[in-house]
C-alpha positions in Angstrom: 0.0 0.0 0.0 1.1 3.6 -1.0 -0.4 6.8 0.9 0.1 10.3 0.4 -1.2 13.3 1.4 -2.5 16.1 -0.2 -4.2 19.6 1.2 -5.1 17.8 5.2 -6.7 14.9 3.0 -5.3 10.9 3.1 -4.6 9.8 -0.4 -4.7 5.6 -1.2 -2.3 5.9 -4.0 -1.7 2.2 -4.3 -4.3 -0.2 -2.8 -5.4 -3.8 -3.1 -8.4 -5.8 -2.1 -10.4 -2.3 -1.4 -13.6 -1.3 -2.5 -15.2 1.2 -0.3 -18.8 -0.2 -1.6 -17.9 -3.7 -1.2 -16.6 -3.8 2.3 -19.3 -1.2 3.9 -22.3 -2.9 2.2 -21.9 -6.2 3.1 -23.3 -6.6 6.1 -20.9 -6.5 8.5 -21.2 -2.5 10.5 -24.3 -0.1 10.3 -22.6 3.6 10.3 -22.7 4.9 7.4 -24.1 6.6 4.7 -23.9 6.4 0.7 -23.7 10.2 -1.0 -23.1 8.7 -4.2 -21.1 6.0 -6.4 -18.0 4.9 -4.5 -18.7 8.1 -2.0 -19.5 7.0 1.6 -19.4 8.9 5.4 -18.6 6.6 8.2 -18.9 7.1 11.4 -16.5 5.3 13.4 -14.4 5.5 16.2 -15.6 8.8 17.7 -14.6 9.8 13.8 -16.4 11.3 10.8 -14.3 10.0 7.2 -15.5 11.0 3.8 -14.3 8.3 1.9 -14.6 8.2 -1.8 -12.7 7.2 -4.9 -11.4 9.8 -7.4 -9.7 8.9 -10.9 -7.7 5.2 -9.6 -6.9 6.6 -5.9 -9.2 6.4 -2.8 -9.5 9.3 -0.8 -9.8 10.2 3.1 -10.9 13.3 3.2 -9.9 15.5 6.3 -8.1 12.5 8.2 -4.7 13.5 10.3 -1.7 11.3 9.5 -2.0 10.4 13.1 -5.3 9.5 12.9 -5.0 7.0 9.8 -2.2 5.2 11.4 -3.4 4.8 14.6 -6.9 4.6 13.1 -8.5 3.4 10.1 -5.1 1.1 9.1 -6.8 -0.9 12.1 -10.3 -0.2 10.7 -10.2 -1.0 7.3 -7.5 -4.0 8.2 -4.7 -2.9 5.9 -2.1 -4.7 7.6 -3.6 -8.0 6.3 -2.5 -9.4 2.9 -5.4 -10.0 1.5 -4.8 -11.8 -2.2 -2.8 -14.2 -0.1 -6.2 -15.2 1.6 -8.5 -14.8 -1.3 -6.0 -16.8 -3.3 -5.8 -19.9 -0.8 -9.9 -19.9 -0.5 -10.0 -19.9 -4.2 -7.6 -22.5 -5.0 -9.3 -25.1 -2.6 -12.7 -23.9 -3.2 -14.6 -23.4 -6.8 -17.7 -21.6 -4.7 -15.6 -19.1 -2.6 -13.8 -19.1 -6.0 -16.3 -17.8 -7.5 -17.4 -15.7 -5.0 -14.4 -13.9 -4.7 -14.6 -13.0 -8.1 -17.7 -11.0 -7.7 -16.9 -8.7 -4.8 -13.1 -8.9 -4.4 -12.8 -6.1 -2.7 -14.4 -6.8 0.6 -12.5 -6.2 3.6 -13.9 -7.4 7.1 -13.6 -4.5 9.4 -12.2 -4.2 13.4 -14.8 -2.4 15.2 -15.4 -1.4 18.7 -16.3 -4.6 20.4 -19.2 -2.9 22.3 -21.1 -0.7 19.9 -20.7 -4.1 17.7 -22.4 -6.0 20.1 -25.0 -3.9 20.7 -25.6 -3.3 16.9 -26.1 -7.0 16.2 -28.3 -7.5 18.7 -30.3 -4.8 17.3 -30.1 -6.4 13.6 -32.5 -9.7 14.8 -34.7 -9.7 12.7 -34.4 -6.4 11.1 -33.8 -5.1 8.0 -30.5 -3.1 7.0 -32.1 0.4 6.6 -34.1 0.2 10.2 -30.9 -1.3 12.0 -29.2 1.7 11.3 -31.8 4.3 11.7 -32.1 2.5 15.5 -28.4 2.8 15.8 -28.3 6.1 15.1 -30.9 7.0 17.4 -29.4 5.5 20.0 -26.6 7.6 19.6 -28.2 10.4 19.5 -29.5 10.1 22.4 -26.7 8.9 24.3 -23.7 9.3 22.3 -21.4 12.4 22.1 -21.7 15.2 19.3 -19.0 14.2 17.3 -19.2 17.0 14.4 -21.3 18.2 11.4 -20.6 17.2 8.3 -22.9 18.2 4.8 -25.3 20.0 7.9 -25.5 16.8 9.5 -24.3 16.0 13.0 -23.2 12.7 13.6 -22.8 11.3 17.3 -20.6 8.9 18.8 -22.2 5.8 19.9 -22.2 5.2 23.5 -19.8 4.4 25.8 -21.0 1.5 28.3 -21.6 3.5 31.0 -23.2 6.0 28.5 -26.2 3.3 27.6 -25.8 2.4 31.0 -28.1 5.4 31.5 -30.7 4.2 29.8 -34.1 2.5 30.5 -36.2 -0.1 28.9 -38.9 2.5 27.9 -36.6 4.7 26.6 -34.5 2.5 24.5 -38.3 1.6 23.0 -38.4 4.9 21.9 -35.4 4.5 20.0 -37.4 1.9 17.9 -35.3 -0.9 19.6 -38.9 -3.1 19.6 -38.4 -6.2 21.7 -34.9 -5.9 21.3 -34.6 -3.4 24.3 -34.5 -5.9 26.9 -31.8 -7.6 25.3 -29.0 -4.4 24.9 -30.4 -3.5 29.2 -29.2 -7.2 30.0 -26.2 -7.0 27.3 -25.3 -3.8 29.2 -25.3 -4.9 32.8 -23.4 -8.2 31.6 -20.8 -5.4 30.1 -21.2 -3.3 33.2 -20.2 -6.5 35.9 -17.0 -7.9 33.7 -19.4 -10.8 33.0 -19.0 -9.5 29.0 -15.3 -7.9 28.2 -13.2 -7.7 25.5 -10.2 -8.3 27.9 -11.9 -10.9 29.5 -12.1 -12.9 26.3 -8.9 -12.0 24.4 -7.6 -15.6 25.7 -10.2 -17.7 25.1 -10.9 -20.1 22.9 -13.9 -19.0 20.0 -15.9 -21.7 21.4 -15.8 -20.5 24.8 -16.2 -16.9 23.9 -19.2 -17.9 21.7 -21.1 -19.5 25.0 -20.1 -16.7 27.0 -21.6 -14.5 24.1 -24.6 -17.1 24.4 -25.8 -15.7 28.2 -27.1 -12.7 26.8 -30.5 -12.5 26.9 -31.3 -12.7 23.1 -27.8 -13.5 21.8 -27.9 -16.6 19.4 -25.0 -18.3 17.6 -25.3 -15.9 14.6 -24.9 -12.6 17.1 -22.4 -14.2 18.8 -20.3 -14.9 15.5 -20.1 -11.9 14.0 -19.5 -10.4 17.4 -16.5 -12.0 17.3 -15.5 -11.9 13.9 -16.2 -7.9 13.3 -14.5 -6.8 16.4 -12.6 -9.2 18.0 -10.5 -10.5 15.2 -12.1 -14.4 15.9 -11.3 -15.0 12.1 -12.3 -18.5 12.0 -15.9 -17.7 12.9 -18.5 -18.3 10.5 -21.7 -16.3 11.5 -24.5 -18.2 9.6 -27.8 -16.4 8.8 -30.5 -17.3 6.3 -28.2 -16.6 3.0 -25.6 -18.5 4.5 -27.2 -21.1 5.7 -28.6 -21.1 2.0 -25.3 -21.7 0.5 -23.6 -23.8 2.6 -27.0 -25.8 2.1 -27.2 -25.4 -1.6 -23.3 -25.7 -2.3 -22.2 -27.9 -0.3 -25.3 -29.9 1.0 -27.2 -31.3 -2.0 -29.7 -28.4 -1.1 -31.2 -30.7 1.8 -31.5 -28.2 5.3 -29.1 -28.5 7.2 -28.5 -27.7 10.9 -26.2 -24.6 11.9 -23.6 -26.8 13.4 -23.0 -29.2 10.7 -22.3 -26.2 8.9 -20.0 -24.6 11.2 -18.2 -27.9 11.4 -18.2 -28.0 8.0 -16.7 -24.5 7.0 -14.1 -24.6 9.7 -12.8 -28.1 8.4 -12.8 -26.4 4.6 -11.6 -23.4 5.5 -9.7 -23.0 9.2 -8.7 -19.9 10.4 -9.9 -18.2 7.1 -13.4 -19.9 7.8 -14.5 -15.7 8.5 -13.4 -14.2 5.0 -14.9 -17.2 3.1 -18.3 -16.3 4.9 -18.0 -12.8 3.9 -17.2 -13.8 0.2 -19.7 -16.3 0.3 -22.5 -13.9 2.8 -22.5 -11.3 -0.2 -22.7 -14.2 -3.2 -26.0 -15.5 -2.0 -27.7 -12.0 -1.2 -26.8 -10.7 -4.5 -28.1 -14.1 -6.3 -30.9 -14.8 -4.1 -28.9 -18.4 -3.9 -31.4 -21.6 -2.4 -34.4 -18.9 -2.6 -37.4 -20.0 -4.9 -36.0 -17.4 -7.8 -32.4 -18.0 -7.1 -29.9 -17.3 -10.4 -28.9 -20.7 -10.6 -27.0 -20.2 -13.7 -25.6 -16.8 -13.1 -24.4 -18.0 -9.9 -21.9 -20.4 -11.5 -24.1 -23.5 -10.6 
């Protein structure tokens, strides 16, 4: 990678494995917002970024040298050679293969561990558009200004102790739904040391996943990408409908199959990469509609 920069803006001059749409839209973090093609806001890390391409570079706009390196490197993973990865999935694997092809330039982000938590508890049974708008009302509510940006302000999301704040009734009129039980027990779990990032750095994914599990609310799928978008757990496969779909459909003669036969499954194909192949293969069966009734069987590569 090759960075410049240019009148207080960051300039990606050379860049693999990175495209801004790919990696925000896929799933995996709820704070931001598209202003057009390639052109994003995201809100991360008590931080606004404008983030857009221009001609072959990617631009940061307004981000201190000090605040990429100690910052959005992390964020955005650029340490991590990713072709090396995408390469080994694709050489053992004619799916991910093929699903690497189509959106190559996903990158699975580090996020805070805590708003991540709370954020996929919020996204049970919830669309994309209403996840955010919750998330964003939360911190608004609780959060700190962060800044204004296109005459919008944008708020940090809350600090533990921040949310901590906050009641069952109110968090309902944040348009958490039923959900607000679960981020008041997720919360006090936080609060008590029960739930820490510190706590778990040692542990083994399976362990962390049960202690993920004692949330009120918290399935197998929350836990997973818990662990896999903020706590580096690489070899967790979070498995919701579209995954469950492709594993099901690729790999399972399209007969249903239960959730731990598939994690079993992906971690004996794929290991400690089992994480980036979900990604690859997350955004393959969204985008065909893959073991729905009007899947693209064709287009798909099946």
């Amino acid at each position: 990678m090759k960075y410049s920069f240019c009148d207080g803006n960051l300039v990606l001059n050379e860049y693999d494995s990175f495209v801004i749409s790919q990696t925000l839209e896929c799933g995996q973090c709820f704070r931001f917002e598209k202003i057009g093609d390639e052109d994003y806001i995201v809100i991360a890390k008590e931080k606004i970024l404008h983030a857009y391409k221009k001609d072959n570079d990617i631009v940061f706009e307004n981000t201190l040298k000090e605040d990429f390196e100690n910052i959005w490197l992390d964020y955005f993973d650029f340490k991590r050679d990713y072709n090396q990865i995408k390469e080994l999935l694709s050489s053992e694997d004619e799916t991910v293969k093929n699903a690497v092809k189509y959106a190559p330039g996903i990158r699975i982000l580090n996020q805070d561990f805590f708003e991540c938590l709370i954020s996929f508890i919020i996204s049970q049974n919830n669309r994309i558009p209403m996840i955010k708008k919750v998330v964003s009302n939360i911190s608004q509510r609780y959060g700190k200004l962060i800044g204004d940006f296109n005459n919008v302000s944008y708020f940090s999301f809350p600090s533990v102790d921040e949310l901590s704040k906050a009641n069952e009734e109110e968090l309902m009129e944040c348009k958490t739904g039923f959900r607000a039980k679960y981020i008041m027990d997720a919360v006090q779990k936080c609060i008590s040391g029960e739930i820490s990032f510190e706590k778990f750095k040692d542990m083994p994914t399976d362990e962390v996943r049960k202690e993920l599990m004692t949330i009120k609310g918290v399935g197998p799928k929350v836990a997973d990408c818990v662990m896999l978008f903020s706590m580096g757990r690489s070899d967790a496969f979070p498995t919701d409908v579209w995954v469950k779909r492709v594993m099901s459909y690729f790999y399972f003669d399209g007969n249903d199959t239960p959730i731990k036969t598939i994690h079993k499954s992906a971690y004996d194909k794929f290991g400690q990469y089992a994480g980036f192949a979900q990604q690859y293969l997350f955004n393959y069966a969204r985008e065909f509609k893959i073991g729905a009734s009007d899947n693209k069987k064709e287009k798909a590569g099946k």
